[in-house]
N, C-alpha and C positions, 0 to 999 in steps of 0.2 A: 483482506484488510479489515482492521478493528471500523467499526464506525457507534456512533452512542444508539441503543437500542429504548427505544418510546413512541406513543404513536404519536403521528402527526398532527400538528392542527394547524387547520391552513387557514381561519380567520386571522389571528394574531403573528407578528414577525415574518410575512409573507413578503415576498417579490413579485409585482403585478405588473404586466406590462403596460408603460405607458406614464412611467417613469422619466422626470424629465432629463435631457439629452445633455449627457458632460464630455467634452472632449477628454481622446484617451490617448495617454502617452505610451506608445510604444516602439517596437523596435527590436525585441527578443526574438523573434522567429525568423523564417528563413526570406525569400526573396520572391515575387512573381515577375516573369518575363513577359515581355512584349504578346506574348500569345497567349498570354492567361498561365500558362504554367505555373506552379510553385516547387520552391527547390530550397528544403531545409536547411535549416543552419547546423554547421558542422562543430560546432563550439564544445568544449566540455563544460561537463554541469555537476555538480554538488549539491542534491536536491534533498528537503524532507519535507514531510508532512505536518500540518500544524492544525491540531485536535482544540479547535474553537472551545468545547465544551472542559476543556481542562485549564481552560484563560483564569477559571476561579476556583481550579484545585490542585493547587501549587504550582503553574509553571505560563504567569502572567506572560506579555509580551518583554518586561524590561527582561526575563531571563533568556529568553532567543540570543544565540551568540550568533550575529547576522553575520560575521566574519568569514564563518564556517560553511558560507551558502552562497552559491548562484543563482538562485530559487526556491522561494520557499510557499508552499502551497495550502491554503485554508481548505479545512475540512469541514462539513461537510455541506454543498447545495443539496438537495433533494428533490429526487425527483414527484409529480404530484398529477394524480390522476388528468387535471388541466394541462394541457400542451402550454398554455399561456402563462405559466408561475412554476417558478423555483422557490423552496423555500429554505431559511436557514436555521428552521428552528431545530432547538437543543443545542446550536453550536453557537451559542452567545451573537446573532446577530450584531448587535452594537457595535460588536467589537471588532469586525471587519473594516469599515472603513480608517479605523487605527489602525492595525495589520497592515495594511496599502499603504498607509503613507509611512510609516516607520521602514516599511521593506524599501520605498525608493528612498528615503534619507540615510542609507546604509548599502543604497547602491544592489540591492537585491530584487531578484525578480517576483511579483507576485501574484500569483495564480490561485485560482480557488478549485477544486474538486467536486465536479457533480456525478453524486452517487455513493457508492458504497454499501456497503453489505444490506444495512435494512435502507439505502434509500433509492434503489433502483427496481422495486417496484413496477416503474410506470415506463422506465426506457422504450418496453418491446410498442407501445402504446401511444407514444412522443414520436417514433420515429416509422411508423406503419403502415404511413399512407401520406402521397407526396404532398399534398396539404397541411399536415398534423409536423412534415418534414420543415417547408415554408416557414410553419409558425415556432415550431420549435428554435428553428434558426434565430426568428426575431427575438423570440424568449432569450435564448442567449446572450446575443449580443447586444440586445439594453440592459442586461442586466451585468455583463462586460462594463458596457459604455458605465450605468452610473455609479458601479462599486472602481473605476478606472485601474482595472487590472490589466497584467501584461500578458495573461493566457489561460487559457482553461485546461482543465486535468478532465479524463473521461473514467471516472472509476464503474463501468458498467461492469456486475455481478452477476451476470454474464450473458452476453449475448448468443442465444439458440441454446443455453442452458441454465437448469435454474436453478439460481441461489440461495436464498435464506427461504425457500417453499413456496410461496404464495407471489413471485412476480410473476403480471403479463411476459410473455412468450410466445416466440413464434420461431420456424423453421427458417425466415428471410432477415432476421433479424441482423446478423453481419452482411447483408447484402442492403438492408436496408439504413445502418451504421454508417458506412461506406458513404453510400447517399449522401446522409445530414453533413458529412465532412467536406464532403465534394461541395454541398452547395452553401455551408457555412465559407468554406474559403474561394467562392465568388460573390461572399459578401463585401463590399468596403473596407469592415473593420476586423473581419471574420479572415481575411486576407494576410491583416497586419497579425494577430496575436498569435502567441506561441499553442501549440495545440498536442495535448498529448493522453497517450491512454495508461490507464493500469491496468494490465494482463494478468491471464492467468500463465501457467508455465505450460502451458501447450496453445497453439494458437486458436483464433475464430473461428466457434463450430459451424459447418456449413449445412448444407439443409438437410441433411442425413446425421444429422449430429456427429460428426464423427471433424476432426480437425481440418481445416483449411488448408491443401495444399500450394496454395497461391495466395501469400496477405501480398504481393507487390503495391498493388492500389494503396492501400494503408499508406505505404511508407511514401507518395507522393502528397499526405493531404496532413500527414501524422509530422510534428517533428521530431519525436520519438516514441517508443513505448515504455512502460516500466515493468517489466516482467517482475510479481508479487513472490518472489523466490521464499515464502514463510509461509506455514500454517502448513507444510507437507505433512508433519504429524499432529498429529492434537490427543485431545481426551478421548476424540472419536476414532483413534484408531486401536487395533488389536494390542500393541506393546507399545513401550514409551521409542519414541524415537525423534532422531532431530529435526528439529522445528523449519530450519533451514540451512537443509543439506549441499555444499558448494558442489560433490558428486557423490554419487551412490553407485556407481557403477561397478565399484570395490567391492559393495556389497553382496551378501547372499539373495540369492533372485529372488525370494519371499521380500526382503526389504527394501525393495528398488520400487519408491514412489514416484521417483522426479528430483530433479533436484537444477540447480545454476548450469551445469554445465549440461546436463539434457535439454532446460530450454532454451537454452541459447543456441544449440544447434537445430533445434526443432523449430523457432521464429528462421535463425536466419536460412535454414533449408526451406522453408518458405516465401523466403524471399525479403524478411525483414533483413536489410543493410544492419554488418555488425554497427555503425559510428550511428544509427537509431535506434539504438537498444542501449534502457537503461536497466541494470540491477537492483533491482527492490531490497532493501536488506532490512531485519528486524532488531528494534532497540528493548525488546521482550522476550518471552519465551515461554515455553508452556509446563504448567505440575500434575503431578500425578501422584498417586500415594499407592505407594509400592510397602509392600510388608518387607519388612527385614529378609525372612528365610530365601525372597525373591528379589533381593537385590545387590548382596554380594556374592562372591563366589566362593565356592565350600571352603568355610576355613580361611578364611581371607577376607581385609576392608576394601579389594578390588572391586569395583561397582562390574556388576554385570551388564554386556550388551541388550538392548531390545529389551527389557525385562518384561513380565506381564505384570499390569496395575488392578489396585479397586476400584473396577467402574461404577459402583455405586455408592462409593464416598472420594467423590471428587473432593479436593481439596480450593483454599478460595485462596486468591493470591495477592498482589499487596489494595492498595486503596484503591487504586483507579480499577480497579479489576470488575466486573460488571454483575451483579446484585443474581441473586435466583429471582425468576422476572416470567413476566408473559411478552413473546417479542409481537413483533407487527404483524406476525400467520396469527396468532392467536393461541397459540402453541407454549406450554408450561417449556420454561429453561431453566438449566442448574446454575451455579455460581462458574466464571468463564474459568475461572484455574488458570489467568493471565497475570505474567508479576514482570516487570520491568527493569532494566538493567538498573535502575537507580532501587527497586525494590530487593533486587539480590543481596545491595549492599545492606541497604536499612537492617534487614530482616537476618544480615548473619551470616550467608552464605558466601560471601567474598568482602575481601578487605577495603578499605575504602577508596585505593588506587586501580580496585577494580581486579584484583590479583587472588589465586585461589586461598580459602581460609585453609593455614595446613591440617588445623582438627576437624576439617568441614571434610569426606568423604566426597572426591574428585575423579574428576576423567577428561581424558579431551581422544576424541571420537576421529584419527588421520585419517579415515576415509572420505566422512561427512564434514570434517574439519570444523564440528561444536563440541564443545564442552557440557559435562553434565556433572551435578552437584546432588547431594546428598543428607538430607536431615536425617539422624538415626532416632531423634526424639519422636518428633511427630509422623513419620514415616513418609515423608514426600521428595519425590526425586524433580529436577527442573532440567530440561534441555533448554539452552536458548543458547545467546552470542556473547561475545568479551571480545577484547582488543586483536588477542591470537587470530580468532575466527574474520572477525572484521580486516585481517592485515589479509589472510589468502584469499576473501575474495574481492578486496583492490587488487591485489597483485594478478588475478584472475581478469578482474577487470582491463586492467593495463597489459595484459596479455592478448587475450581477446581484442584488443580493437574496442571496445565498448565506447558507450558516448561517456559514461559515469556512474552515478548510484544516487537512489533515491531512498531515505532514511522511514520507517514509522515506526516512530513517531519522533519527531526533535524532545519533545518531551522526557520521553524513555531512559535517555542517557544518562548518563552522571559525570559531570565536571567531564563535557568534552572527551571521554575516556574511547568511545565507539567512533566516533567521529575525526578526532586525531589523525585515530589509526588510519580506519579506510583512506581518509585525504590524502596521507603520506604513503600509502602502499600502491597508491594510483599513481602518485608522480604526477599529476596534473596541478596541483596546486602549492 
């Protein structure tokens, strides 16, 4: 998952505990019984992510279509070397406590996001030692209590594996996740809020790194997960391919990353319940600049499968797309080569209902069930999603059993075009 990439400073726009105390309205999550138990709620959900740091670059809170959501979740908390502070910076602080009150005047649920690619960090380190577990818990849940959210999102980039290079890490790490959950939900309010994670598409590595045969515990403390079904291919892989693949299994064995319908059998053979598992799906997608002679096929404006790209002229993609930069390792990065369903249209490659441009050089991928597009001027090809793609995997969705689908970014879209679709292809709304 995309998160804003800068380093942190934890004097200014910090969360410190000790915060004064606001009652919180809630009511979203699932139920505890008489024994302490807790027992999720089975509800269906229409979820996206909401990118704090894009409140002031085009897509304020009046353009949120709250209609379109059951919940909708502020990005990004960060995690921070101090067990006792979250903080919000880079993702316009201020602006959260509007966020919250607009989401319940619209009847939607709102939840904030700790973590993400550069701000997880500090997770393996928060959660380590049952003291650091304790405190972390209170961390939370004041900082719950006084932003009065309905639940918290776990975007941990990954537990017992590392993400963006340079996060704390440990081999206990899901066993110590576990923990924080467990004793978050014998807290008071920790009790009441909705609680859930964002996955990768295999589940918690276990202390041999290798995947969790057993998440069941999860799903008594989780009310659901969001399996991150995007970013299977990127800049970083060998040929262009899709972003997020609904199955690959069609595919040739060299091109079988993962995909919706592999992790969904790999959580729930682990023991995640299909009705707590949500589908992550992307309102982006990723470029690459593919030369001509390597991108159609001989003699034809047929785009070629997989094609190989210039990996050392990455291409940059629309505005929000994130700068050539030094991230939080300290480590030089290119420009991300990230362009947005709303940037496809801007920039020419699809019409403005979101529909192939006929002179734009097209594909739509029935194994992977994406689309890919085609500039012959500047030579850049884009895998990402459109309406088509977004309807297979509701209908996947609503096949499977699933809880629902969780959007990144609400932003991304253009005129409700992504979002429509999946709602209607789920039948739940």
């Amino acid at each position: 998952m995309f998160s804003f990439s800068r380093t942190l400073c934890y004097t200014l726009l910090a969360f410190v505990v000790g915060a004064k105390a606001v009652e919180v309205d809630v009511g979203v999550a699932g139920s505890v019984d008489s024994a302490g138990g807790y027992s999720p709620s089975k509800s269906k959900v229409a979820i996206s992510w909401y990118a704090g740091w894009h409140s002031t670059l085009g897509f304020p809170l009046s353009k949120v279509s709250w209609d379109k959501y059951t919940h909708l979740t502020y990005s990004f908390a960060v995690t921070t070397p101090d067990v006792r502070m979250l903080t919000l910076n880079g993702s316009n602080p201020e602006l959260l406590p509007q966020f919250v009150s607009q989401a319940k005047q619209h009847g939607v649920k709102a939840l904030v996001s700790v973590g993400g690619w550069t701000g997880s960090r500090w997770f393996s380190s928060n959660v380590g030692s049952p003291q650091n577990r304790t405190q972390f818990v209170k961390t939370l849940t004041d900082f719950a209590r006084q932003y009065k959210l309905d639940g918290l999102d776990f975007d941990w980039e990954y537990p017992g594996r590392q993400g963006i290079g340079c996060n704390t890490i440990s081999g206990s790490d899901s066993a110590n996740f576990l923990a924080l959950l467990q004793e978050l939900r014998q807290d008071p309010l920790g009790a009441k809020l909705a609680l859930s994670a964002a996955v990768s598409i295999t589940p918690f590595a276990g202390p041999d790194g290798n995947p969790m045969t057993d998440v069941s515990a999860f799903s008594k403390v989780l009310d659901w997960i969001a399996i991150m079904n995007y970013d299977i291919w990127g800049p970083w892989s060998a040929t262009v391919g899709p972003n997020a693949p609904l199955d690959d299994s069609c595919a040739a064995a060299n091109n079988q990353f993962g995909s919706a319908t592999s992790a969904v059998k790999s959580w729930s053979g682990a023991g995640m319940p299909l009705d707590q598992i949500v589908l992550g799906v992307p309102a982006y997608g990723h470029s690459f600049r593919v030369r001509k002679a390597d991108a159609f096929v001989n003699g034809t404006k047929t785009l070629v499968p997989f094609p190989k790209f210039d990996a050392n002229d990455r291409p940059a993609g629309d505005s929000w797309d994130d700068a050539a930069s030094v991230d939080e390792c300290g480590v030089a990065q290119p420009v991300g080569g990230n362009i947005d369903f709303w940037g496809l249209i801007q920039q020419g490659y699809l019409n403005s209902d979101g529909s192939f441009k006929q002179s734009v050089p097209h594909s739509y991928d029935n194994c992977s069930q994406t689309p890919y597009v085609y500039n012959e001027q500047n030579e850049v090809m884009v895998s990402f999603d459109n309406a088509q793609s977004f309807a297979a995997k509701g209908s996947f969705i609503k096949s499977k059993g699933l809880r629902g689908f969780s959007m990144w970014e609400a932003g991304g879209d253009s005129s409700n075009i992504l979002i429509k679709s999946i709602r209607k292809a789920t039948g739940f709304f």
